[in-house]
FILO-443232 format. One record per atom (N, C-alpha, C): residue number from 1; residue in one letter; atom name; x, y, z. Coordinates in nm, 3 decimals. Atoms other than C-alpha are relative to their C-alpha. Layout:
FILO-443232
+------+------+------+---------+---------+---------+
! resi ! resn ! name !       u !       v !       w !
+------+------+------+---------+---------+---------+
!  NUM !    a !   CA !       X !       Y !       Z !
...
+------+------+------+---------+---------+---------+
END
This chain:
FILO-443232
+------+------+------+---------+---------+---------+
! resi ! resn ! name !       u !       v !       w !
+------+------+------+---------+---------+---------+
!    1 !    x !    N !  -0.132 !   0.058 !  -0.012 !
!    1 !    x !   CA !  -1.649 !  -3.093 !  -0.408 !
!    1 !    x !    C !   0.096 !   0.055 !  -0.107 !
!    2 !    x !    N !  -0.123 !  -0.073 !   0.077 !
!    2 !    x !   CA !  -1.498 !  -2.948 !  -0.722 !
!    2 !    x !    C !   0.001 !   0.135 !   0.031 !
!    3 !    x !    N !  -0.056 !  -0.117 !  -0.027 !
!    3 !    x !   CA !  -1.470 !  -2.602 !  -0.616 !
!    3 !    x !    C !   0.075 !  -0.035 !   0.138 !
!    4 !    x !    N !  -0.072 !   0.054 !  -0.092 !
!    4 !    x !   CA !  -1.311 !  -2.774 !  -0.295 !
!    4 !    x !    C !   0.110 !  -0.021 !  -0.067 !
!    5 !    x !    N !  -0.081 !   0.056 !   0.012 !
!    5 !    x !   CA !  -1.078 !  -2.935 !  -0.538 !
!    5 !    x !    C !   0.083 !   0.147 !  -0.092 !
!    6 !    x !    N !  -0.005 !  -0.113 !   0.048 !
!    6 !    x !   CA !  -1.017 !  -2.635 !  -0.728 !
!    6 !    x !    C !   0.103 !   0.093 !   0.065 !
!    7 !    x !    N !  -0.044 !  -0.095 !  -0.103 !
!    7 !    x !   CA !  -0.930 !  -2.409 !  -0.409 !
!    7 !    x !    C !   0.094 !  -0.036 !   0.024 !
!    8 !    x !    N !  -0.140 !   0.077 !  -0.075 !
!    8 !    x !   CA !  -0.657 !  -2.686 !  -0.284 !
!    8 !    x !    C !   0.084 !  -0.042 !  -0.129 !
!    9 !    x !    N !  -0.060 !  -0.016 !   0.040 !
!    9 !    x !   CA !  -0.556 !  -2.684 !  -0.600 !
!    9 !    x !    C !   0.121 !   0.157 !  -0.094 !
!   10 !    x !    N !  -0.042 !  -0.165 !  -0.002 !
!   10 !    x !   CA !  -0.473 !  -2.299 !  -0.633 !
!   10 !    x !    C !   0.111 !  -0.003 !   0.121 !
!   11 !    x !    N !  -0.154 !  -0.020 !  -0.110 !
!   11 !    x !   CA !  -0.287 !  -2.347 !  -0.299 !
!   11 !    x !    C !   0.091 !  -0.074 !  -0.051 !
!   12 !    x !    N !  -0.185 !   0.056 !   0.030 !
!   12 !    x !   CA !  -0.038 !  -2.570 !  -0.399 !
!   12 !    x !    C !   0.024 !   0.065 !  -0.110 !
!   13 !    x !    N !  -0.077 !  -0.102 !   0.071 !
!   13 !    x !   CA !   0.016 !  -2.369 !  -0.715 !
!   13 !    x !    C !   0.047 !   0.141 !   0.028 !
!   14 !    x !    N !  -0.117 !  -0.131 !  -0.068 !
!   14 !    x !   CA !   0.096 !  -2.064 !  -0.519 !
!   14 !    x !    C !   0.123 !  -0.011 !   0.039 !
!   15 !    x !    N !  -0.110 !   0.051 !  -0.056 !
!   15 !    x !   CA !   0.317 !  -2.244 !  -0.290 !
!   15 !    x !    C !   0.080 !  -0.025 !  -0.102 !
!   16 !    x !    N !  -0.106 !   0.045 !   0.107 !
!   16 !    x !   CA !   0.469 !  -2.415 !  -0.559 !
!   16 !    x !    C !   0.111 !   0.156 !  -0.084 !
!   17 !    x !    N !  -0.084 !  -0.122 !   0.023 !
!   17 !    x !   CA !   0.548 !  -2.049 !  -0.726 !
!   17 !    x !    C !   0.053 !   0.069 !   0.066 !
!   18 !    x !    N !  -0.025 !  -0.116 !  -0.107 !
!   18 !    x !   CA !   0.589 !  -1.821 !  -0.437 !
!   18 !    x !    C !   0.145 !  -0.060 !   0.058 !
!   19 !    x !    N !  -0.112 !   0.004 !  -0.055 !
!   19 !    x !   CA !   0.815 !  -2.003 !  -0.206 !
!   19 !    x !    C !   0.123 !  -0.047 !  -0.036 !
!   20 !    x !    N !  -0.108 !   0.002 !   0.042 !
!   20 !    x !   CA !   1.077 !  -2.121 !  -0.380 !
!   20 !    x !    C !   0.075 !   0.140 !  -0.058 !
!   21 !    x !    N !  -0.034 !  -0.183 !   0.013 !
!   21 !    x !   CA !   1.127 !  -1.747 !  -0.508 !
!   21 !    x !    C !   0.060 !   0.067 !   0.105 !
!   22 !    x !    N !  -0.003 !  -0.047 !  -0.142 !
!   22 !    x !   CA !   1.122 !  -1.635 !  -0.182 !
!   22 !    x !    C !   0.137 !  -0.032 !   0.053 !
!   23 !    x !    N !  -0.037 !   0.076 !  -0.072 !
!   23 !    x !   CA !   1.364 !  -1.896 !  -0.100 !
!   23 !    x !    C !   0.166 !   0.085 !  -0.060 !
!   24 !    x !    N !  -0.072 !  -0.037 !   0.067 !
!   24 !    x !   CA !   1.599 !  -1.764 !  -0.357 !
!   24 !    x !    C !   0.051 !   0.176 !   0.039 !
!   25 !    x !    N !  -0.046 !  -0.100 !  -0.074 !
!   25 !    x !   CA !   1.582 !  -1.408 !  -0.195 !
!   25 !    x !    C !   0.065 !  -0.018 !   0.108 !
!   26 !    x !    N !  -0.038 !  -0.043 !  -0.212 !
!   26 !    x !   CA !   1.641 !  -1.474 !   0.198 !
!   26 !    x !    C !   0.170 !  -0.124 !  -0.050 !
!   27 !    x !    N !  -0.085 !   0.008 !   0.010 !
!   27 !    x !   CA !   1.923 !  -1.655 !   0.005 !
!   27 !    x !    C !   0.106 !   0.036 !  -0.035 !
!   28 !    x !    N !  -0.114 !  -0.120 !   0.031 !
!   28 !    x !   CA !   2.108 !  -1.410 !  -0.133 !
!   28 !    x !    C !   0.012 !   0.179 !   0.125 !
!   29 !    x !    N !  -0.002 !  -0.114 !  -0.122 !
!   29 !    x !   CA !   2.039 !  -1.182 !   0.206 !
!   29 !    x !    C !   0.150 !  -0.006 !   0.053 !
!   30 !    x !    N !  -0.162 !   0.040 !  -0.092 !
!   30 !    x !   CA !   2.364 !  -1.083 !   0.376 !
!   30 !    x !    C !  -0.026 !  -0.049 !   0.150 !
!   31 !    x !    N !   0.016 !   0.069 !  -0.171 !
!   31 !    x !   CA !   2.208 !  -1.211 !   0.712 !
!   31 !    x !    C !  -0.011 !  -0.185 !  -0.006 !
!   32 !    x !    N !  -0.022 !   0.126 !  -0.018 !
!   32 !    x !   CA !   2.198 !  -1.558 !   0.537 !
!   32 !    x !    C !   0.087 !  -0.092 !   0.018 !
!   33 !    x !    N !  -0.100 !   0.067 !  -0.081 !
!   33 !    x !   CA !   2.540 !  -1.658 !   0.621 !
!   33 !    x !    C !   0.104 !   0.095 !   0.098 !
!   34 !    x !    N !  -0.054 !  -0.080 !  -0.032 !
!   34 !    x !   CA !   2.787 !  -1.546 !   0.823 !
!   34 !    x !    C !   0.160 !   0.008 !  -0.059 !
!   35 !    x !    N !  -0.107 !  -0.024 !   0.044 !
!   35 !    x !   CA !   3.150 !  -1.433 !   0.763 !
!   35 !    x !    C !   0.085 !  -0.127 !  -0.059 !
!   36 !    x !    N !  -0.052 !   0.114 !   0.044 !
!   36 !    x !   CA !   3.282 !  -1.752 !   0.702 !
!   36 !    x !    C !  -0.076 !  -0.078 !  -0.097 !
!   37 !    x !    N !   0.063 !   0.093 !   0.139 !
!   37 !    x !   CA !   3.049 !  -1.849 !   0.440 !
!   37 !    x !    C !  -0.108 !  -0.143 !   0.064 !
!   38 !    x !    N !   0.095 !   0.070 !  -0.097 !
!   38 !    x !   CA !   2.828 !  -2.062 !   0.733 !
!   38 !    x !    C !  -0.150 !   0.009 !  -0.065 !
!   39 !    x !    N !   0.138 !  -0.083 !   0.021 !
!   39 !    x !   CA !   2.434 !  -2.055 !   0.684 !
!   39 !    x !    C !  -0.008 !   0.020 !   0.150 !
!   40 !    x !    N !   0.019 !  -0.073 !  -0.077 !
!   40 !    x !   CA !   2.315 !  -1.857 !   0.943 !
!   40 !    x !    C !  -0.157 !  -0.071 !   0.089 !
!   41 !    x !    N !   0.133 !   0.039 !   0.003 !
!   41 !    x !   CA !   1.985 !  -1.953 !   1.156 !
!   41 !    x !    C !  -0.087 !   0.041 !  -0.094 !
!   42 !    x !    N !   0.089 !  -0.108 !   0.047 !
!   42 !    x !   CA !   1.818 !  -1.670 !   0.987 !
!   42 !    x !    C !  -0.037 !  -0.125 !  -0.141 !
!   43 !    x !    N !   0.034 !   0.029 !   0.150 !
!   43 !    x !   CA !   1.840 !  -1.878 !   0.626 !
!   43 !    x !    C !  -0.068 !  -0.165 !   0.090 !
!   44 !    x !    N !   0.077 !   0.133 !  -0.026 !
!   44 !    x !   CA !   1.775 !  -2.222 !   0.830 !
!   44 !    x !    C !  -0.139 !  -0.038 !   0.047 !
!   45 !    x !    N !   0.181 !  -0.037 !  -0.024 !
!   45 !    x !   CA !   1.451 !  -2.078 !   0.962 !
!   45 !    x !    C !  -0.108 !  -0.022 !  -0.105 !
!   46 !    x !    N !   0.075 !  -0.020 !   0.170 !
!   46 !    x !   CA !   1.343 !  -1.982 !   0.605 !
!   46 !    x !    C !  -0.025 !  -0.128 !  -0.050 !
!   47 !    x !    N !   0.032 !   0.156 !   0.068 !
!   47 !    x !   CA !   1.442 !  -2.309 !   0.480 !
!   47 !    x !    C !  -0.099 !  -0.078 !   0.034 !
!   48 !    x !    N !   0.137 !   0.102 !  -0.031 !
!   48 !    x !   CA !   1.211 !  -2.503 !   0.720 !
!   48 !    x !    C !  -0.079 !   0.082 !  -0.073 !
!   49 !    x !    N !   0.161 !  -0.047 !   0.038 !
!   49 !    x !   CA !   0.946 !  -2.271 !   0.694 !
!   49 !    x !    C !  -0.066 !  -0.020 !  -0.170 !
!   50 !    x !    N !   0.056 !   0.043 !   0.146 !
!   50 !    x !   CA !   0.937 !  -2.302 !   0.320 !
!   50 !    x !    C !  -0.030 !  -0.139 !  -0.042 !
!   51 !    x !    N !   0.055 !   0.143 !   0.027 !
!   51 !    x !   CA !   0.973 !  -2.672 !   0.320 !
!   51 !    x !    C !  -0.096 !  -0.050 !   0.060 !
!   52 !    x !    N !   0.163 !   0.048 !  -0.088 !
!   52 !    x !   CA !   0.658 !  -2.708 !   0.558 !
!   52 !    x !    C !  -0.092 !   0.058 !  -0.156 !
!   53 !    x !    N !   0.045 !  -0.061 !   0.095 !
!   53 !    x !   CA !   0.525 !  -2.448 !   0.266 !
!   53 !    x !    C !   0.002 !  -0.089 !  -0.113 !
!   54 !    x !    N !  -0.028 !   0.115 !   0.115 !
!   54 !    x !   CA !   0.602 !  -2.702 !  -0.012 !
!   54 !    x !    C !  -0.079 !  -0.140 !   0.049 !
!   55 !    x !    N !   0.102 !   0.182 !  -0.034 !
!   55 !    x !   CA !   0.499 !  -3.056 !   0.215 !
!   55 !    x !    C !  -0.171 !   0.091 !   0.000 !
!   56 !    x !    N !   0.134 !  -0.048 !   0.011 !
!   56 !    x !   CA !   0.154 !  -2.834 !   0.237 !
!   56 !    x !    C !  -0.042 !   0.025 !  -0.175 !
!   57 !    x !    N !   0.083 !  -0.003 !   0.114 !
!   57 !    x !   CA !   0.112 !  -2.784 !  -0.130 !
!   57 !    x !    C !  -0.009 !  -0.123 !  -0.049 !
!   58 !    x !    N !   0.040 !   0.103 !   0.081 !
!   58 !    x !   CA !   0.171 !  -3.127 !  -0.205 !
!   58 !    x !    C !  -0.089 !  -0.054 !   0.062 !
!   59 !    x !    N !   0.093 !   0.008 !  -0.064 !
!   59 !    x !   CA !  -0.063 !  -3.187 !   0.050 !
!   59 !    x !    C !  -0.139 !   0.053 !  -0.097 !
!   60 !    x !    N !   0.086 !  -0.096 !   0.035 !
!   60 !    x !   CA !  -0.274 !  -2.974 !  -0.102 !
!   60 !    x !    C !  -0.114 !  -0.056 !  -0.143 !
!   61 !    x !    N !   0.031 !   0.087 !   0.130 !
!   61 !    x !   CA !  -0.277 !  -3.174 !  -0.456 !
!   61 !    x !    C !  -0.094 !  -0.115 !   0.008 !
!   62 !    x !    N !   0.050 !   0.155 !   0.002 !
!   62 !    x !   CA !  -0.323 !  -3.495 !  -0.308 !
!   62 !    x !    C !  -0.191 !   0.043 !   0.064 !
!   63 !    x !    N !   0.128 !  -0.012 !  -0.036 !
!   63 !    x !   CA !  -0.637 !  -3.391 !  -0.129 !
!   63 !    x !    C !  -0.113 !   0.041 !  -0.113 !
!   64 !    x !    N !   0.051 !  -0.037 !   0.087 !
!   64 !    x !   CA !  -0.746 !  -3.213 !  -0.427 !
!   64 !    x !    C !  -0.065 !  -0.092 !  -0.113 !
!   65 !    x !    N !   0.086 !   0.148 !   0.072 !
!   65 !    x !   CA !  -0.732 !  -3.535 !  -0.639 !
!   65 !    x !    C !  -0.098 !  -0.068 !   0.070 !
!   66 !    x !    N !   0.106 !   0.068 !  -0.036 !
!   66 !    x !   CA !  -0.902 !  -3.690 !  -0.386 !
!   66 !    x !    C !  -0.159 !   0.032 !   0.026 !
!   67 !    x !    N !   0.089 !  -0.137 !  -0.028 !
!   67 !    x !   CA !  -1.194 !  -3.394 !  -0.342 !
!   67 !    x !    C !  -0.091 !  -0.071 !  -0.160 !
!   68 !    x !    N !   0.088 !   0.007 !   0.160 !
!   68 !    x !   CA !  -1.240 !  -3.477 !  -0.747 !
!   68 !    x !    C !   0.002 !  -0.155 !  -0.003 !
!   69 !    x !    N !  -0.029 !   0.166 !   0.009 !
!   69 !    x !   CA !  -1.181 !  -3.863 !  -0.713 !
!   69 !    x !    C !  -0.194 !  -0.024 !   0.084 !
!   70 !    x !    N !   0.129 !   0.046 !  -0.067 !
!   70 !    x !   CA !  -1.476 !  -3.845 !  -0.445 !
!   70 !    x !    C !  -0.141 !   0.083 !  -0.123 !
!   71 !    x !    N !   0.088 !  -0.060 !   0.055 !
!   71 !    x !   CA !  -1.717 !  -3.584 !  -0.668 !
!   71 !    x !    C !  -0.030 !  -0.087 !  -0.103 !
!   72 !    x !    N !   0.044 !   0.098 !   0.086 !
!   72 !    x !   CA !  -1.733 !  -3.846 !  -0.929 !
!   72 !    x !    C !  -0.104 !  -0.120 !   0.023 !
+------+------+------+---------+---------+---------+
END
């Protein structure tokens, strides 16, 4: 169980680093708004997809505590 808790806790620290980074590129893309200063789908795509990326790492935590909560 602790290398279970371990593993799910490596994912949410990726997530946690990676996509917000990420998030910070496809936001400064010129396809993320359009002429009028709009967001564009293109950036509203990203956005979900990263915030699924984020509810999964905290996902990720909680299971993790619970992985080491049960190994005890």
């Amino acid at each position: 169980m602790i290398a279970l808790a371990v593993l799910l806790f490596i994912n949410a620290a990726f997530n946690a680093v990676v996509w917000p980074q990420f998030y910070k590129r496809v936001a400064r893309d010129p396809r993320a708004r359009d002429a009028e200063g709009r967001a564009t789908a293109f950036l509203k795509v990203h956005a979900v997809l990263i915030a699924v990326a984020l509810v999964l790492a905290l996902v990720s935590v909680i299971a993790g505590i619970a992985a080491l909560v049960g190994a005890l």
